[in-house]
C-alpha positions as CSV (number, residue, x, y, z in Angstrom):
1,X,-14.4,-20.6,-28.6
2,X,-12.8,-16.7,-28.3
3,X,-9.5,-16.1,-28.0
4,X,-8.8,-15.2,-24.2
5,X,-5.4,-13.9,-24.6
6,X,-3.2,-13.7,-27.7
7,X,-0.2,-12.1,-27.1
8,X,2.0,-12.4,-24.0
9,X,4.9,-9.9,-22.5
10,X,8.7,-11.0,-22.4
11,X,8.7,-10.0,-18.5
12,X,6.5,-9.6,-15.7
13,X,6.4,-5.9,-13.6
14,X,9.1,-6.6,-11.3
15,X,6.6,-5.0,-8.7
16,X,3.3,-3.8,-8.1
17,X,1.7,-2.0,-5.7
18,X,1.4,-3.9,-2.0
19,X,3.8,-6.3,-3.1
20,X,5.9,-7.7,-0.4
21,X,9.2,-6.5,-1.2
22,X,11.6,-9.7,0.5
23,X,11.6,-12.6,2.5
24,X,13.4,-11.2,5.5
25,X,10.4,-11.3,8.9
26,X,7.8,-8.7,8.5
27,X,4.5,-8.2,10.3
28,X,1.6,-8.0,8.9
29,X,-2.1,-7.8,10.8
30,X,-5.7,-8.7,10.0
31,X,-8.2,-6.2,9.9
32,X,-12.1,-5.8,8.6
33,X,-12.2,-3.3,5.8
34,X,-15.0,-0.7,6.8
35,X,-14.5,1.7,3.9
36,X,-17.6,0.8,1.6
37,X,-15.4,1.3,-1.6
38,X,-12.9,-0.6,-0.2
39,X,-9.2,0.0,-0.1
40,X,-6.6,-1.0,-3.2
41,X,-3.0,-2.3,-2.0
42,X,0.0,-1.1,-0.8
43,X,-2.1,1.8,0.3
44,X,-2.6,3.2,4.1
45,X,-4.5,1.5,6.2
46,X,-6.0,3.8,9.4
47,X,-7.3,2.6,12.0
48,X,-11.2,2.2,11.5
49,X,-14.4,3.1,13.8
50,X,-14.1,0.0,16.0
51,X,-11.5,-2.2,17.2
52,X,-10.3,-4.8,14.4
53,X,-11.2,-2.4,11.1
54,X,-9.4,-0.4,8.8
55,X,-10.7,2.3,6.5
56,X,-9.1,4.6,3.9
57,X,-6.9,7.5,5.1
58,X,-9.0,10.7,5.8
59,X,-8.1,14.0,6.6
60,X,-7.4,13.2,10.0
61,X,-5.9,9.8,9.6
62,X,-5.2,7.4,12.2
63,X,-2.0,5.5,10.6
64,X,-2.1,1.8,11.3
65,X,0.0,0.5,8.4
66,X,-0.3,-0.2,4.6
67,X,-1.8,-2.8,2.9
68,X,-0.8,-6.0,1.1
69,X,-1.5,-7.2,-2.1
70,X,-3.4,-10.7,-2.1
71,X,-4.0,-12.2,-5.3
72,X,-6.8,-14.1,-4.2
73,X,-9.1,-11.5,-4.1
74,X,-12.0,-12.2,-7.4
75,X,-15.0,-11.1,-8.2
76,X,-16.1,-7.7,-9.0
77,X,-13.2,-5.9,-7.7
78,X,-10.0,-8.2,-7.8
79,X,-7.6,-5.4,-7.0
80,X,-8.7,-4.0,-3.8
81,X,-10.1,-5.3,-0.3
82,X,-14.0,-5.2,-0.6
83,X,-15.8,-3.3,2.4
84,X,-16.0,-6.3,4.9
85,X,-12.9,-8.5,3.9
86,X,-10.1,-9.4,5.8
87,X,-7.2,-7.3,4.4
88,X,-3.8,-8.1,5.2
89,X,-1.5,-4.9,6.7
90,X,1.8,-4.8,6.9
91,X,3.2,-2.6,10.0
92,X,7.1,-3.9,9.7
93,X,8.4,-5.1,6.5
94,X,9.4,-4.0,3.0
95,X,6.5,-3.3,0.7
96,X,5.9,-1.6,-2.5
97,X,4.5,1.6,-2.8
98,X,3.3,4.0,-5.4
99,X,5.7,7.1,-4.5
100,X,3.9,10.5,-6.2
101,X,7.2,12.5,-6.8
102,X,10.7,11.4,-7.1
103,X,12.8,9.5,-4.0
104,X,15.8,8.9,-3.0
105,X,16.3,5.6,-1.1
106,X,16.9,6.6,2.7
107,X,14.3,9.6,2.4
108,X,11.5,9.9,5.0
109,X,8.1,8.3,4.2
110,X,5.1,11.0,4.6
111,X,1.8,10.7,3.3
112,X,-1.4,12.9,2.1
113,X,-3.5,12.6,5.1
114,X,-6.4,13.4,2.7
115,X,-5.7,11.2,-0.3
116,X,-3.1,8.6,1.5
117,X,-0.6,9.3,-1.3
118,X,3.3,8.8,-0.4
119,X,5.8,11.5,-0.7
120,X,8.9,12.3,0.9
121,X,7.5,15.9,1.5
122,X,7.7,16.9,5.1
123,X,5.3,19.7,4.4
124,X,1.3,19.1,5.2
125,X,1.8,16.1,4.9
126,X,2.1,12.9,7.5
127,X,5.1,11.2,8.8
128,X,5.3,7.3,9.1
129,X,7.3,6.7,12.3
130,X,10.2,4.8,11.6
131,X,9.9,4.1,8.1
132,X,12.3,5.1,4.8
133,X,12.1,4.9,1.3
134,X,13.9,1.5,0.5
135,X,14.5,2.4,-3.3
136,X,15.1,5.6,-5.6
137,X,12.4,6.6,-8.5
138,X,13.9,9.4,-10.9
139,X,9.7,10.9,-10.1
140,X,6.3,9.4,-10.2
141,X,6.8,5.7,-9.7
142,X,7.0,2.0,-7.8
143,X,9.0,2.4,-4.4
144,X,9.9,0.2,-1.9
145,X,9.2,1.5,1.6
146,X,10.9,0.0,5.0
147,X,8.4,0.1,7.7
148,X,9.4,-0.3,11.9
């Protein structure tokens, strides 16, 4: 029989991506993936083509909210939504994030309309109503963002 795994790490992440950050009340909505790739988590969720669906954020981007990690998902892609699943997004809360320059808790969320990533850059870029970075990163990094 082959080894499966021989070596373990002292820690886990303390985060990852769509993570729900804490147990205070947070809402989170179902919605049909329509994307045919599919959409990873803790990423934004827009609004899709019909009522009840969600697709990647676009260039014109109809924010609904970002989405959260479920570690149930298998098969060929276990770390995203598959087109046609129920994905779970978060529209108040504290999630997780993968912030693409440095932030300062407190800052403004904004995101890449084209490519969905987060920033705290006001310029070309999106604003999430009502939501703040919830954490500092020193640049690059795993930020938690308060949504509502």
């Amino acid at each position: 029989m082959p080894t499966i795994q021989s070596s373990y790490a002292a820690t886990h992440a303390a985060a990852v991506e769509g993570m729900v950050a804490n147990s205070e009340p947070a809402v989170i909505v179902s919605r049909l993936v329509e994307t045919a790739a599919g959409i990873g988590f803790g990423k934004i969720a827009q609004r899709g083509t019909a009522d009840n669906q969600i697709k990647v954020s676009s260039a014109s981007p109809k924010y609904l909210g970002i989405t959260v990690l479920d570690p149930t998902q298998t098969g060929a892609t276990p770390d995203l939504y598959p087109q046609g699943a129920t994905a779970a997004v978060m529209t108040k809360g504290v999630i997780w994030v993968q912030a693409t320059v440095a932030v300062a808790a407190g800052d403004p969320v904004y995101f890449v309309p084209a490519t969905g990533a987060f920033t705290n850059v006001s310029s070309g870029n999106q604003a999430i109503a009502n939501a703040v970075f919830d954490s500092s990163t020193s640049g690059a990094g795993l930020a938690k963002v308060r949504l509502g």
